[in-house]
C-alpha positions in Angstrom: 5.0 -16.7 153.7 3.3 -14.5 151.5 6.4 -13.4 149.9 6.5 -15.4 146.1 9.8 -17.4 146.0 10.1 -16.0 142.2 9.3 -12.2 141.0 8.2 -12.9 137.9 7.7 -9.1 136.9 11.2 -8.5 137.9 13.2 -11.8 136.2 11.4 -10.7 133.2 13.1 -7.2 133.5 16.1 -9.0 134.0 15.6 -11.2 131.0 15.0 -8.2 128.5 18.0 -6.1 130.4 20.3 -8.8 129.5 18.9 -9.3 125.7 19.3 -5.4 125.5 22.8 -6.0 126.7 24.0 -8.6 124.4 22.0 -6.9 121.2 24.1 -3.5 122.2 27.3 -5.7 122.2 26.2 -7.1 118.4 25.6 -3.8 117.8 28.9 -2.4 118.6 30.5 -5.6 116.7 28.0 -4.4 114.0 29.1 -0.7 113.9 33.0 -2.0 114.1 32.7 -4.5 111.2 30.5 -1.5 109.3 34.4 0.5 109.6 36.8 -1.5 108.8 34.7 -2.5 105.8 34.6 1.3 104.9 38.2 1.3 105.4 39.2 -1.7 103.1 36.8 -0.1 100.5 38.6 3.2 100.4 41.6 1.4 100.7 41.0 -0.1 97.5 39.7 3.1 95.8 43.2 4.8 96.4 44.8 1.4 95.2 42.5 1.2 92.4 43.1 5.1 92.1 46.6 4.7 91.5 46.6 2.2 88.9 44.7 4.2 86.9 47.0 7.0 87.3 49.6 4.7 85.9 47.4 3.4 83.2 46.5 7.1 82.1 50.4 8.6 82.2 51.7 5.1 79.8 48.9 6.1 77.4 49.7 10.0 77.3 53.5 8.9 76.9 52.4 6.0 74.1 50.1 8.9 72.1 52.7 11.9 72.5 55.0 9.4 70.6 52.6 8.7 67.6 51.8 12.4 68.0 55.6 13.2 67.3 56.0 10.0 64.6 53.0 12.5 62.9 54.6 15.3 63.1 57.6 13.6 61.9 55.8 12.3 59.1 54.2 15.3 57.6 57.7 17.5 57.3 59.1 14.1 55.6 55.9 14.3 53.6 55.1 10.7 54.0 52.3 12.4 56.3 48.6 14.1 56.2 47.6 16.9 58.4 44.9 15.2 59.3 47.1 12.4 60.9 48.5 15.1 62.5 45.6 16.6 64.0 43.9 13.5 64.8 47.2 12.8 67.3 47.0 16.0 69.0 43.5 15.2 69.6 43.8 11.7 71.5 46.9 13.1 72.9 44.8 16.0 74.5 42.2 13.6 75.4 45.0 11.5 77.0 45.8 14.6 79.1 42.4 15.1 80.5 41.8 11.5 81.4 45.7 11.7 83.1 44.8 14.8 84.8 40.8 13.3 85.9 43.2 10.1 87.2 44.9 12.1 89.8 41.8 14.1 90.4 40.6 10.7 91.8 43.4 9.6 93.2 43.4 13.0 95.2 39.7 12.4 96.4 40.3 9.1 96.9 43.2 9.4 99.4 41.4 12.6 101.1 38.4 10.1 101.9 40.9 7.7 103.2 42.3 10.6 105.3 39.7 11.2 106.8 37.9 7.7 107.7 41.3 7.0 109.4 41.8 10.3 111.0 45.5 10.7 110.0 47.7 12.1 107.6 49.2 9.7 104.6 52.5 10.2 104.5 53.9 7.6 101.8 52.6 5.6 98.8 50.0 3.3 99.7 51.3 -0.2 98.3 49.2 -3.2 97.1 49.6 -6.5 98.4 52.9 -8.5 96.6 52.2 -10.3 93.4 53.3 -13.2 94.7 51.9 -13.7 97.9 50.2 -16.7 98.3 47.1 -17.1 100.2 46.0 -19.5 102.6 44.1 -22.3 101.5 40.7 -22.2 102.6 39.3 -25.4 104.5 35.6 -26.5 105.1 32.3 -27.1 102.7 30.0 -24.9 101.9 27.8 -25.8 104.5 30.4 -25.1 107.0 30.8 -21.7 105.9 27.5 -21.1 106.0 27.1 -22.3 109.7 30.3 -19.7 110.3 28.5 -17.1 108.3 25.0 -17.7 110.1 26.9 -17.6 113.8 28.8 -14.4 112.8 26.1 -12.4 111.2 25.0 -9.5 113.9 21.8 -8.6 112.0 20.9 -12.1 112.6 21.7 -12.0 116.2 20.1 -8.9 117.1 16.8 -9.5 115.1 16.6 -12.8 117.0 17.1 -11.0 120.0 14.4 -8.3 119.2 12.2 -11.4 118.7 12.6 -12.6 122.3 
């Protein structure tokens, strides 16, 4: 009879042992969204990567044209040295933004690589042109409501409050 019914010093252990829990479970939600958002971003990089490659090789091929249309010029004698020189110039600062291009793209899929643990063995490919994406239902207040249920910072700061 002189038992209490209710522990309170131990339901209150209980309580924070099972806050503790669930903020270690938003944590590990946390720490999972945190990588596959590193992921997507370097993802991107290489994508973004590779279209600069591309840009940087079609504008050494455009100036290595004018730079032979020059050369052309000046034996015809329609031409100026200067016009000449001043096409080997971009042309050579074509090259080193062509050869800084792949530099990246390099980097970029070593850092991919390595967030994913494995070896890339073929092209990385952007999504199709022509996809079409889903249409997105809901107003803005639902999305936030999403957003404020889904946000693990939230949850564990509001569980660090109780």
């Amino acid at each position: 009879m002189e038992q209490p019914l209710v522990d309170m010093e131990k339901a209150s252990i209980a309580m924070r042992g099972m806050a503790e829990r669930k903020m270690s479970i938003l944590q590990i939600k946390k720490a999972y969204e945190k990588l596959f958002l590193r992921v997507h971003n370097r993802y991107y990089a290489v994508l973004s990567a590779q279209e600069n490659l591309r840009l940087a090789r079609n504008e050494s091929v455009s100036l290595r044209q004018q730079l032979d249309r020059a050369k052309e010029k000046l034996t015809l004698g329609f031409g100026t040295i200067t016009d000449q020189q001043n096409a080997e110039a971009r042309y050579s600062l074509s090259l080193a933004a062509e050869i800084s291009s792949k530099t990246e793209l390099d980097n970029s899929l070593k850092a991919l690589e390595e967030i994913i643990d494995q070896e890339l063995v073929e092209e990385i490919e952007d999504l199709d042109p022509d996809m079409i994406l889903p249409q997105i239902s809901g107003d803005k207040n639902y999305w936030l409501d999403i957003a404020e249920l889904n946000n693990t910072d939230l949850g564990v700061k509001r569980l660090q409050v109780e």
